[in-house]
C-alpha positions in Angstrom: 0.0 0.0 0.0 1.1 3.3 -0.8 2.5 5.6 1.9 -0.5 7.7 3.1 0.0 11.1 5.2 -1.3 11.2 8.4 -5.2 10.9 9.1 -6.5 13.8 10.6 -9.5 12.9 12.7 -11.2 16.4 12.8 -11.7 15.7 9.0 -9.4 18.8 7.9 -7.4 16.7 5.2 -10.5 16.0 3.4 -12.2 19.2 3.8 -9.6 20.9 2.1 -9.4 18.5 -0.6 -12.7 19.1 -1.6 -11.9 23.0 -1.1 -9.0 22.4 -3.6 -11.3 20.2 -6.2 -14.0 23.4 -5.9 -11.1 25.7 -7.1 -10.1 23.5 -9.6 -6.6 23.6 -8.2 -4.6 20.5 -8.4 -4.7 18.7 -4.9 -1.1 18.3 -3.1 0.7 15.0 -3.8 -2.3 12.7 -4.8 -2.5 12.5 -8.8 -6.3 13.2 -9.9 -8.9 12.2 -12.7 -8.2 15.4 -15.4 -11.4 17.4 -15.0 -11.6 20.7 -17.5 -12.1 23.6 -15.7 -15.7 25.0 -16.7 -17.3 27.7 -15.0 -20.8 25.6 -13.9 -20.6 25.0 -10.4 -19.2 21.6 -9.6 -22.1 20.0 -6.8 -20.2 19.2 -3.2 -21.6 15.5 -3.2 -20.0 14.8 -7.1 -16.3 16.2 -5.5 -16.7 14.1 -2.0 -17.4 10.8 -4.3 -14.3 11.9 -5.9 -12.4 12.2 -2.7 -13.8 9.2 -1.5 -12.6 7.3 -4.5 -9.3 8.3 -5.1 -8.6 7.6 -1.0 -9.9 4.2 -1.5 -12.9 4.7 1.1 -15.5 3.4 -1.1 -15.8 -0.2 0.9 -15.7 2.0 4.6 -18.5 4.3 3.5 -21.0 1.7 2.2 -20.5 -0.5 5.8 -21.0 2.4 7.2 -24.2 4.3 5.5 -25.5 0.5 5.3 -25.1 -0.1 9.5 -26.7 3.5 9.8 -30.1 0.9 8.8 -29.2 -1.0 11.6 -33.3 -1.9 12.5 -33.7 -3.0 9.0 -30.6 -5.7 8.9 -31.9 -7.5 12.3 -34.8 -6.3 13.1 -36.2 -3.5 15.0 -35.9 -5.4 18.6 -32.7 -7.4 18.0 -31.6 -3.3 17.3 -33.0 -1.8 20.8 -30.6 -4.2 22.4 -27.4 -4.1 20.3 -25.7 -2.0 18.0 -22.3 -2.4 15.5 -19.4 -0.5 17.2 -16.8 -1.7 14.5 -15.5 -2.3 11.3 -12.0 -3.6 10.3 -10.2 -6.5 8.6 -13.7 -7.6 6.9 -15.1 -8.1 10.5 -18.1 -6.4 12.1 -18.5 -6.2 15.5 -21.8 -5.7 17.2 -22.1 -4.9 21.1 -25.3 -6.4 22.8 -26.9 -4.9 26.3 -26.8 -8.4 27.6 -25.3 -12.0 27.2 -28.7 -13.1 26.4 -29.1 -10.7 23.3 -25.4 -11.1 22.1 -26.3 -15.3 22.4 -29.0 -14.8 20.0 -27.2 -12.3 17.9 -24.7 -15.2 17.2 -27.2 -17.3 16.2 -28.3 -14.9 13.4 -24.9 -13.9 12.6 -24.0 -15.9 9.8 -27.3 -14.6 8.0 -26.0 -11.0 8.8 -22.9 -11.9 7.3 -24.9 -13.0 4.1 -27.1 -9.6 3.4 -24.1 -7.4 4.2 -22.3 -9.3 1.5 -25.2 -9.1 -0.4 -26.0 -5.5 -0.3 -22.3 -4.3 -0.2 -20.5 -7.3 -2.3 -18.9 -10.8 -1.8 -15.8 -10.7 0.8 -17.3 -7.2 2.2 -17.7 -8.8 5.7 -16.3 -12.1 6.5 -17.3 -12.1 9.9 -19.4 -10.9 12.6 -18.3 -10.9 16.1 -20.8 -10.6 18.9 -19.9 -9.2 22.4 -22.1 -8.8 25.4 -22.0 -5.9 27.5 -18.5 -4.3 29.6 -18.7 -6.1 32.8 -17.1 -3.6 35.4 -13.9 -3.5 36.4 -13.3 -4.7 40.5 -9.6 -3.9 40.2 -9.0 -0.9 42.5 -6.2 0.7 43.6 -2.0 -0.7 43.4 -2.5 -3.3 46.1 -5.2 -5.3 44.4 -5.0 -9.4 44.4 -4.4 -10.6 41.6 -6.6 -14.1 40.5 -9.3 -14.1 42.6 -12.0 -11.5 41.0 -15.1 -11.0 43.0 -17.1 -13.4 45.2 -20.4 -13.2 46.4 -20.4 -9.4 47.9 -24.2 -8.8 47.7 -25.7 -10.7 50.5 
């Protein structure tokens, strides 16, 4: 892969792409489509696809728009109690509220895996990983025991 600058998470690299695609100026180091200069306005959504395109995005932004329909991939009560909270490596990742809801998740998963690929192409997703909720943390303070976790401290 190509050496890439440095992400900016604010979204400030891309922004002033588009800015320099607007002006018609020639963007920094990346090499770009030829586009005649005209004097039409060129429409914001048209120079983001472009942007999107030529940073190899395309795959990122389709998962992406396609989990915002979250209720319509699994249903609208498998959605109340889970949601994705990751993409990477052709694996989703989906938190549920519970271990019950992220058990049968897992059972549905492998259909998931089948209209993502379906709706985004073959090899999109290869996976979907199902976690249940963050159980909290009972390590607390430098002089903790190690091993043992908790016990039965509520009654």
């Amino acid at each position: 892969m190509p050496d890439r600058p440095e992400h900016d998470p604010q979204g400030m690299d891309v922004a002033k792409r588009v800015a320099r695609a607007a002006r018609g100026a020639a963007p920094a180091p990346k090499k770009r489509r030829s586009v005649p200069r005209t004097d039409e306005p060129t429409l914001l959504g048209d120079l983001l696809k472009e942007v999107i395109e030529d940073e190899g995005w395309t795959r990122e932004v389709n998962v992406h728009q396609l989990l915002a329909r979250w209720p319509a991939l699994v249903g609208p009560v498998n959605a109340a109690h889970s949601q994705p909270v990751g993409y990477a490596d052709t694996v989703l990742t989906v938190r549920a509220e519970s271990s019950t809801w992220a058990t049968s998740l897992r059972t549905i998963a492998p259909q998931l895996v089948a209209v993502l690929n379906d709706q985004l192409g073959q090899g999109t997703v290869t996976r979907v990983v199902v976690i249940g909720p963050e159980a909290p943390s009972w390590k607390k303070g430098r002089r903790s025991v190690p091993g043992r976790g908790p016990r039965d401290t509520y009654g």
